[in-house]
C-alpha positions as CSV (number, residue, x, y, z in Angstrom):
1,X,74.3,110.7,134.1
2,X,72.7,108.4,131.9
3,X,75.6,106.0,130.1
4,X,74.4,107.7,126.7
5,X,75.0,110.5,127.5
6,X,78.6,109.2,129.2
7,X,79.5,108.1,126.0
8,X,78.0,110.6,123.7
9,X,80.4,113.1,125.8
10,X,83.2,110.6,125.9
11,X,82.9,110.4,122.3
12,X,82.5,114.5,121.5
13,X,85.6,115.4,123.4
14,X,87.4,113.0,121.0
15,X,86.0,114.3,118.3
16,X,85.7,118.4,119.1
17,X,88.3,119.9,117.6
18,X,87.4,118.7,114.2
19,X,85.1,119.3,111.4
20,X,82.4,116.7,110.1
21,X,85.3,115.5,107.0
22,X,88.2,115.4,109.9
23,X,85.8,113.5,111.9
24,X,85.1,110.7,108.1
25,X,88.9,111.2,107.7
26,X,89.3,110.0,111.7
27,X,87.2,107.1,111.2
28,X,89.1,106.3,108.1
29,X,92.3,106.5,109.7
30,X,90.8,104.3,112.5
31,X,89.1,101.3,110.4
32,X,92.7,101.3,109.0
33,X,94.2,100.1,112.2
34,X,90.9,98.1,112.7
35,X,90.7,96.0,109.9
36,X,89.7,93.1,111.5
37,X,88.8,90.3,108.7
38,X,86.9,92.6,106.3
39,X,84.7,90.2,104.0
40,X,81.2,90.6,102.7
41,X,80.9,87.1,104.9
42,X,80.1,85.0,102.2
43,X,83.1,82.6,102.4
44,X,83.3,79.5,100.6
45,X,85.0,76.9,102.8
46,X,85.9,75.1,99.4
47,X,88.2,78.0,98.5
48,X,90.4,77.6,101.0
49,X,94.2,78.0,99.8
50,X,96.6,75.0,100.2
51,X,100.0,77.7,99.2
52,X,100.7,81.4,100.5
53,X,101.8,83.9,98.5
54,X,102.1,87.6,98.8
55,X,102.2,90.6,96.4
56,X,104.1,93.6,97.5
57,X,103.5,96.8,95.5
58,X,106.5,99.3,96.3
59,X,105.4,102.7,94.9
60,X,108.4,105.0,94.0
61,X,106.3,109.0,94.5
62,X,107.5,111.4,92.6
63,X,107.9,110.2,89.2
64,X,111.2,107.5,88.5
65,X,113.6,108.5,85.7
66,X,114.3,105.0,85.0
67,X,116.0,105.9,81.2
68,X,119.2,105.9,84.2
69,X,118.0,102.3,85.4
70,X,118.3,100.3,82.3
71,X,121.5,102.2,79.9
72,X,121.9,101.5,75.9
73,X,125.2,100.0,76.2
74,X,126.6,98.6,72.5
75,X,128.8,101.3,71.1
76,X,125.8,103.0,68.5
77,X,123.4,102.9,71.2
78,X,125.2,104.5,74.0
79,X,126.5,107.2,71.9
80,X,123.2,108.4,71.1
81,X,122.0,107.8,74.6
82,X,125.1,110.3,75.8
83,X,124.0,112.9,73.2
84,X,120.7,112.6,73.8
85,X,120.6,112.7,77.5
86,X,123.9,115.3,77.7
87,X,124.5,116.1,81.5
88,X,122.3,113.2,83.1
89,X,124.4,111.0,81.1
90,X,126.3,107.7,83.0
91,X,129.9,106.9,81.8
92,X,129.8,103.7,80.1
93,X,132.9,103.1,82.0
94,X,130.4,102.9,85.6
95,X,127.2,101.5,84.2
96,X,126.6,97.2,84.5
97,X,126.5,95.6,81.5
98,X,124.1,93.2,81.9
99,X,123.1,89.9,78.9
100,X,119.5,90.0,79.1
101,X,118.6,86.3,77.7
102,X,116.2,88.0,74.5
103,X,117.5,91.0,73.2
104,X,116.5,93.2,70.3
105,X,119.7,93.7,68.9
106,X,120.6,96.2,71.5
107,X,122.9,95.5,74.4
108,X,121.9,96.9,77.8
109,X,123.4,97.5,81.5
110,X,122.3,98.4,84.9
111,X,122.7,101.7,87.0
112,X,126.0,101.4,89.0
113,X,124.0,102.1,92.5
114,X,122.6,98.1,91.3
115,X,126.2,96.7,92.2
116,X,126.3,93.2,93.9
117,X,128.7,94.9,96.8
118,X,129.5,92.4,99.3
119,X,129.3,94.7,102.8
120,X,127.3,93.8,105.4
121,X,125.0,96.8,105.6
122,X,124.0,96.5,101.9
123,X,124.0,92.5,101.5
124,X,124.5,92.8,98.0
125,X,122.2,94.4,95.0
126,X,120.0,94.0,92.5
127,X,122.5,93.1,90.2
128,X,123.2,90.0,91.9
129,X,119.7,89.0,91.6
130,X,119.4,89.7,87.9
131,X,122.3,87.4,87.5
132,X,120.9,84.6,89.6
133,X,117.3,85.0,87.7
134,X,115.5,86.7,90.4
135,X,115.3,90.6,89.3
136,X,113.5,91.2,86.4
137,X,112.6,94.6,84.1
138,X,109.1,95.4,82.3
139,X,110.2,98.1,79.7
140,X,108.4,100.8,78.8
141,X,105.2,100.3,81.0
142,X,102.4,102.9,81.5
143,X,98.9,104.5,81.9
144,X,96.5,103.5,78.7
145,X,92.9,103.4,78.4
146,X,93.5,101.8,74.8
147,X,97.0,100.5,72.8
148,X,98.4,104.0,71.5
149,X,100.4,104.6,68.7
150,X,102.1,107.9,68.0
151,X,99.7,108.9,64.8
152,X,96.8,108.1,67.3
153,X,98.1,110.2,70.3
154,X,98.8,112.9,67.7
155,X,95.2,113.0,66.2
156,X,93.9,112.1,70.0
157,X,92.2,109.1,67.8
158,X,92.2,107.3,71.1
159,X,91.0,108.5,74.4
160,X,93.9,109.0,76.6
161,X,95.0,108.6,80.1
162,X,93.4,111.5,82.3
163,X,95.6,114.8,83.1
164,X,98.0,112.5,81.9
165,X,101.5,114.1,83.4
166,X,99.8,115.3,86.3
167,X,101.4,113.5,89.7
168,X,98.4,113.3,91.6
169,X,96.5,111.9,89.2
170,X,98.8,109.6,87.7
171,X,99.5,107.7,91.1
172,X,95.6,107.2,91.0
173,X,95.3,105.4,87.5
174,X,98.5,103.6,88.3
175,X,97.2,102.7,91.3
176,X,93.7,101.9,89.9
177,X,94.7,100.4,86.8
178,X,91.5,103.0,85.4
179,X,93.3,105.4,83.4
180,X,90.1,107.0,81.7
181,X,87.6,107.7,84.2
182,X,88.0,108.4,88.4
183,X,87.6,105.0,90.1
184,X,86.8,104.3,93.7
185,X,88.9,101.3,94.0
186,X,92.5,100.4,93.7
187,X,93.2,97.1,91.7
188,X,95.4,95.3,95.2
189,X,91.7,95.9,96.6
190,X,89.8,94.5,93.9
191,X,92.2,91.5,94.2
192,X,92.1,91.4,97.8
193,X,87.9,91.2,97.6
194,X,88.5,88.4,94.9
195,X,91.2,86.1,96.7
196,X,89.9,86.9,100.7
197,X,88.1,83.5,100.8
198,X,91.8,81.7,100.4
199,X,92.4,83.4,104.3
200,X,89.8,81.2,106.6
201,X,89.0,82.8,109.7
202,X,91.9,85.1,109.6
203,X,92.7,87.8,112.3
204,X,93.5,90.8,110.4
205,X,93.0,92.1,106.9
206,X,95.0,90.6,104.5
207,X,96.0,94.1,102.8
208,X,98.3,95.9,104.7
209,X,100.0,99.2,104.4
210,X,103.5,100.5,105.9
211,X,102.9,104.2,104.4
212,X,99.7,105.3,105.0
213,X,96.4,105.3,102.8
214,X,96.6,104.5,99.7
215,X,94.0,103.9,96.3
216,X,96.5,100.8,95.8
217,X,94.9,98.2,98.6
218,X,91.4,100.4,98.6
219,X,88.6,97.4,97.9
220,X,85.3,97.2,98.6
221,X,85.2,94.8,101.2
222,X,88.5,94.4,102.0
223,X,89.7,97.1,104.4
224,X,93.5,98.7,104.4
225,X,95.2,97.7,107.6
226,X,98.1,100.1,108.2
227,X,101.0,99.5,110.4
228,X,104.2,101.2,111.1
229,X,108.1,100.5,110.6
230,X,107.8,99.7,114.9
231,X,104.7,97.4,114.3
232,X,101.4,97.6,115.0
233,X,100.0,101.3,115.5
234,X,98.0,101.9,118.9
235,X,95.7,104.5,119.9
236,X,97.8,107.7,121.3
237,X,97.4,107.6,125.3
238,X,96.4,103.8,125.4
239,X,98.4,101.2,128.2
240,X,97.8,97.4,129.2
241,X,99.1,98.9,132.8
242,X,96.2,98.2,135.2
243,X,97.4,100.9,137.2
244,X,99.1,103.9,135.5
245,X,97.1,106.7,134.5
246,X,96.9,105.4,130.6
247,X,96.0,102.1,132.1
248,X,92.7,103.3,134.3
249,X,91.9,105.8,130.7
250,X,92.5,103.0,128.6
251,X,90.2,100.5,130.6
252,X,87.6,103.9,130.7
253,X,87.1,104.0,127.3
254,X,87.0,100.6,126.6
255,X,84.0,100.2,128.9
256,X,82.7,103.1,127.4
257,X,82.9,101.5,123.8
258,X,81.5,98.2,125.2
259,X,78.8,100.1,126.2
260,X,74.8,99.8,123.8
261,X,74.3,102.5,121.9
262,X,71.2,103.4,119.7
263,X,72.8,106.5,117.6
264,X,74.4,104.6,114.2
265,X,77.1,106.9,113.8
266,X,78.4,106.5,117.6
267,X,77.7,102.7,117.2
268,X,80.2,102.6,114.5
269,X,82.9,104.8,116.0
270,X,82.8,102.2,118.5
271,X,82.9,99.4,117.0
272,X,86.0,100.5,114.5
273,X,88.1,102.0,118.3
274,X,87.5,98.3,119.4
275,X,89.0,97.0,116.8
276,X,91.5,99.3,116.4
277,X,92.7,98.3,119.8
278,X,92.2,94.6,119.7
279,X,94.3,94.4,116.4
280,X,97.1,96.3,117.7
281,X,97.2,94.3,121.0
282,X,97.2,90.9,118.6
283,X,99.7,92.0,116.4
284,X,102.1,92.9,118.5
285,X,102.1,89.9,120.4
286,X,102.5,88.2,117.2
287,X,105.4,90.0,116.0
288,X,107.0,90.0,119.5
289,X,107.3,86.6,119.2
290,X,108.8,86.4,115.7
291,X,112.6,85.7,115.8
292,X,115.3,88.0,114.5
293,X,116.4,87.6,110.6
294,X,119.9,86.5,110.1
295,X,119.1,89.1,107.7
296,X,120.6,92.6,107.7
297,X,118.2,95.1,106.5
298,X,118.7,99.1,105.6
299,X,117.9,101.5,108.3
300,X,116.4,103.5,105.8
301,X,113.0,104.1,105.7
302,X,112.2,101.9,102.6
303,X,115.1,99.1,104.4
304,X,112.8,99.3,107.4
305,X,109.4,99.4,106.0
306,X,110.2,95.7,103.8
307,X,112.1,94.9,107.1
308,X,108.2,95.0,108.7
309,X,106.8,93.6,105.6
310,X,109.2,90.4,105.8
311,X,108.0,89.9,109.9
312,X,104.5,90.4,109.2
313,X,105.1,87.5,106.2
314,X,106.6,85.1,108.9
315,X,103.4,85.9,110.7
316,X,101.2,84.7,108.3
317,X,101.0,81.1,110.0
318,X,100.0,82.5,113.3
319,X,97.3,84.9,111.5
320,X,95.4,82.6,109.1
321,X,96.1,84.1,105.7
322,X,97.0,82.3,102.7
323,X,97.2,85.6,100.6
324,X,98.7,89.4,101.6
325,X,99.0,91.9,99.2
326,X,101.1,95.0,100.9
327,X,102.1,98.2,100.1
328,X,105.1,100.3,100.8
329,X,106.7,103.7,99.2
330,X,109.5,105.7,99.1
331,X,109.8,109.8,98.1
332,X,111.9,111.7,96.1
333,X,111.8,111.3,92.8
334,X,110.4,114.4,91.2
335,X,114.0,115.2,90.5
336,X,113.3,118.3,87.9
337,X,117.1,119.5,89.3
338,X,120.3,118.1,90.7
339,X,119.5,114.4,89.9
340,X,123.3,113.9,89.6
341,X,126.4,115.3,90.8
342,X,128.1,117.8,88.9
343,X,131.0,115.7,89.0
344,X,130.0,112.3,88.7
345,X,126.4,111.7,87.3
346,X,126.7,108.2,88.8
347,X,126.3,110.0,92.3
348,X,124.0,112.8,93.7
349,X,120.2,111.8,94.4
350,X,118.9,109.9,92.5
351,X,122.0,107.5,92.5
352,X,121.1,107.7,96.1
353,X,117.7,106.7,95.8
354,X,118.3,103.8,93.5
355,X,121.0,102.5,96.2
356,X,118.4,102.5,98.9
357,X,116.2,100.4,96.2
358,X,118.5,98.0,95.5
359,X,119.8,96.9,98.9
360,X,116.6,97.1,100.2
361,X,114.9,95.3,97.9
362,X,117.8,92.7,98.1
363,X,117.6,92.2,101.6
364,X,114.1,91.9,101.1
365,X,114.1,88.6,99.3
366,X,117.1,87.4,101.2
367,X,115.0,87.8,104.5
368,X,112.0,85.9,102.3
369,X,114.9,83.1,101.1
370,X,115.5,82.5,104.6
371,X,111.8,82.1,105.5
372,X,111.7,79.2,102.7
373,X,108.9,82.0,101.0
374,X,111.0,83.2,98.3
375,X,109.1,81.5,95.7
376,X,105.4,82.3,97.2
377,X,106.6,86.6,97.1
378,X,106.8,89.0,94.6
379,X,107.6,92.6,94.6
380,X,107.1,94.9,91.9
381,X,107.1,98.4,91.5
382,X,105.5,101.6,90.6
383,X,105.7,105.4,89.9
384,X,103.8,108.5,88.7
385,X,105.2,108.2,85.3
386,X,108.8,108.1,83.5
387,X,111.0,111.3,82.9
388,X,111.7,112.9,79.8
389,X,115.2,111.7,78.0
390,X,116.7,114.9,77.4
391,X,117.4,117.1,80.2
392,X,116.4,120.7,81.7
393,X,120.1,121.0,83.2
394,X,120.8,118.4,86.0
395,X,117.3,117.3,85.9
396,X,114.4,115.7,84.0
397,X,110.7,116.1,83.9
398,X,107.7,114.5,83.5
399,X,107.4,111.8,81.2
400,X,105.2,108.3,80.3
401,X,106.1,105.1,79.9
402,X,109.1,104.0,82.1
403,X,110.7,100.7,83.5
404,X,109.9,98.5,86.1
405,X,111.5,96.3,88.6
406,X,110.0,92.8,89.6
407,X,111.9,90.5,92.2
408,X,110.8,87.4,93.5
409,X,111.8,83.7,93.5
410,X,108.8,83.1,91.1
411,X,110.1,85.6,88.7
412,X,111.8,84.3,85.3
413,X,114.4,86.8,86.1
414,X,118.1,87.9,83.7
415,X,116.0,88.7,81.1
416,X,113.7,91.9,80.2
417,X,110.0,92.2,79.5
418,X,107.7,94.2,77.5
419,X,109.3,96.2,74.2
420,X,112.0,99.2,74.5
421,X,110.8,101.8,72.8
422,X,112.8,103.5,69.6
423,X,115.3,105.7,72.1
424,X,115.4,108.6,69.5
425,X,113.8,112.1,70.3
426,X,110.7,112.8,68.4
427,X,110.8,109.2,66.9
428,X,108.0,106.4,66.1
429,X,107.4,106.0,70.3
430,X,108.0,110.1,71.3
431,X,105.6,112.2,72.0
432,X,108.3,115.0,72.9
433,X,111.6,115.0,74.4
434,X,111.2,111.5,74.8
435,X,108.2,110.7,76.7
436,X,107.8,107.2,75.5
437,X,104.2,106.1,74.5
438,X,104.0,102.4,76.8
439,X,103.9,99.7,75.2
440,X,102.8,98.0,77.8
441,X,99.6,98.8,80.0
442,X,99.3,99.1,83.4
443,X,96.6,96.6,83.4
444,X,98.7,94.3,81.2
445,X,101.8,94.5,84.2
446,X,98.8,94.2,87.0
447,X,97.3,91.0,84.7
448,X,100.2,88.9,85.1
449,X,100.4,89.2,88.5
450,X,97.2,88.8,89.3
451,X,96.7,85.7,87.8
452,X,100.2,84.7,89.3
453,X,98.5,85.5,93.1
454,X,95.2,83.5,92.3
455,X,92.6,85.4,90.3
456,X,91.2,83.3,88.0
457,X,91.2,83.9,84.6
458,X,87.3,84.3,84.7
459,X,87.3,87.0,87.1
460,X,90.3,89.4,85.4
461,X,87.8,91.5,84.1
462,X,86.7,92.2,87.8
463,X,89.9,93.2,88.9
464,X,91.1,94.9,86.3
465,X,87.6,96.1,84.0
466,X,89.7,97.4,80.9
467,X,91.9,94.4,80.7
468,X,89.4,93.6,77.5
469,X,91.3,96.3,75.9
470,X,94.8,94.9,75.7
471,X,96.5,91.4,75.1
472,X,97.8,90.5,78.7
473,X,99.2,86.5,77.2
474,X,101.8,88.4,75.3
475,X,104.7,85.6,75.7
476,X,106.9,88.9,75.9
477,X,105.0,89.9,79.2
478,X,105.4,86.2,80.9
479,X,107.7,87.6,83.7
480,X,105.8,85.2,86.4
């Protein structure tokens, strides 16, 4: 048998049971875990970065209700908040208080799940970074494809965000940054194929993933590299043993991959399994050899996915990049029902979900403090949308504009960015049950971080092509 035809059998048993898309959606899955240096090869020596920094996108699914994150707290303010909000309501009594250094008259505090508790699992909260000017707030952030006021989005003067409380589609704009037309890249790609010429000669992509594929990190040259919260992924069935049975298949199919082929389609399934197996060998070498944070991290799944994130940040030395841009999310926040206990509305889930946050998060910049990175990282998150500020019982639904978290030792942190909407049902900023209208953009909260990781101000447009539409130097919005 001819070694064509030994691989083109090789390659159809791997590929039999699916369908021309699961066999795209294989190769997808595989150039993720093959991303080996993914640049359009024209690097410019010159740009060569003398710092490192990294840009970690944590993406809440489901839709955050974050009128519970940040509370009205001055007597006038919280009473309407109570009335307005009825059983999803916090007792002032539990809530943070917090002294923001601007204010606009209204005081403000914290969920109580952002405590600064002291035990050893939970190494203290977001609080405790607000207070130490490390934990910032964007209010009221969210899709726009222009500025909207409530007249406009009345009259639909403006064109607005596309299916605009639909989950699917909102993760895409947010994700995108496009939020009036379907777009093929995510804006972490567009600024991974801007800033890839600051990593010379590295070993694997510089945009990595510990939840899967995602339109966040998709670029046009730059390639998602996913990994797991054990490390590097490796192909199912594969062993370095030179004599167990995944050893002699393992060494099969490599020499089977190695092997000249004339048929395009085969030539690149090879090429991507090579690489998918020559990254995971490298990086876990790499991270085998990382030493143990002093650090105590969650065991949750978000605790362990930033645990990763912070190992693969040490790694950067040993990997050649200058810049990362990563990507992690947790589930659960579609909470139309039981948000908060019946007894306590400062338990139940989403208390529970906004715990997991905040130590995680916490431990996350501790574990970057004791790198000596915590100025060169920046986390920030995401979600669907906000939730609407009245209730359907114990629950909320979907909303707009919401608040966002940004922690980093680069942050100007104790203070909050961006404008609080008017918190009163079908007021100036309500479109209805108190969907708040943003008052900030999307591509204004992906501007300012953008520029803070490297893109120039010449190239903004590039990453984020409505950015002409909105004014991104607002001092209000210099969180970075």
């Amino acid at each position: 048998m001819s070694t064509d035809l030994t691989r083109r059998h090789f390659l159809g048993s791997c590929c039999a049971a699916v369908t021309a898309t699961g066999l795209l959606s294989t190769l997808a899955q595989l150039r993720m875990i093959g991303a080996v240096t993914s640049s359009d090869g024209s690097r410019n020596p010159q740009a060569a970065a003398t710092d490192y920094k990294a840009l970690v996108c944590l993406f809440l699914s489901g839709g955050n209700d974050a009128n519970n994150i940040l509370i009205p707290y001055d007597n006038t303010s919280y009473s309407a908040y109570q009335s307005a909000r009825g059983a999803l309501a916090l007792a002032r009594d539990k809530v943070l208080p917090i002294t923001p250094r601007t204010t606009d008259g209204r005081s403000w505090a914290l969920h109580p799940s952002f405590a600064a508790d002291q035990t050893a699992a939970a190494n203290g909260g977001l609080k405790a970074l607000f207070d130490s000017g490390k934990f910032a707030l964007l209010t009221n952030v969210g899709t726009l494809a222009y500025p909207t006021t409530k007249a406009q989005y009345t009259a639909r003067s403006v064109p607005l965000p596309i299916q605009l409380f639909s989950h699917n589609d909102q993760q895409v704009e947010w994700q995108s940054s496009i939020a009036d037309k379907a777009f093929l890249t995510g804006w972490g790609g567009r600024v991974a194929d801007l800033t890839n010429a600051f990593n010379q000669n590295n070993s694997i992509s510089m945009a990595i993933s510990l939840a899967g594929q995602n339109s966040f990190q998709v670029g046009r040259t730059v390639a998602q590299y996913s990994v797991s919260t054990s490390g590097a992924i490796s192909l199912s069935g594969s062993s370095t043993s030179a004599t167990s049975a995944a050893g002699v298949r393992t060494t099969a199919m490599n020499d089977l991959l190695k092997a000249p082929n004339d048929h395009l389609f085969e030539t690149a399934f090879a090429g991507i399994t090579s690489n998918a197996i020559a990254d995971s060998a490298l990086l876990s070498g790499v991270l085998s050899g990382n030493a143990p944070f002093a650090t105590a991290f969650p065991t949750t799944s978000l605790g362990q996915q930033l645990r990763v994130i912070a190992r693969l940040i040490a790694a950067a030395p040993q990997l050649n990049l200058k810049r990362q841009i990563f990507f992690a999310r947790v589930g659960g926040w579609d909470l139309h029902d039981d948000q908060v206990a019946a007894t306590d509305t400062s338990t139940g889930a989403h208390a529970n979900l906004l715990a997991d946050v905040s130590r995680s998060l916490k431990a996350f910049y501790d574990a970057t403090a004791e790198l000596g990175v915590a100025d060169q990282v920046t986390a920030f998150t995401a979600s669907d949308f906000g939730r609407t500020y009245n209730t359907n019982g114990r629950g909320s639904d979907h909303g707009w504009g919401s608040h966002h978290l940004i922690v980093g030792g680069a942050v100007r942190g104790g203070d909050l960015y961006g404008r609080m909407p008017d918190l009163t049902i079908n007021g100036p900023d309500d479109t209805g049950r108190g969907r708040w209208i943003p008052t900030t953009a999307v591509d204004e909260y992906s501007a300012r971080l953008a520029l803070w990781f490297g893109v120039s101000p010449t190239d903004l447009a590039v990453a984020l092509p409505n950015i002409g539409r909105f004014n991104h130097t607002r001092p209000e919005l210099a969180f970075l």
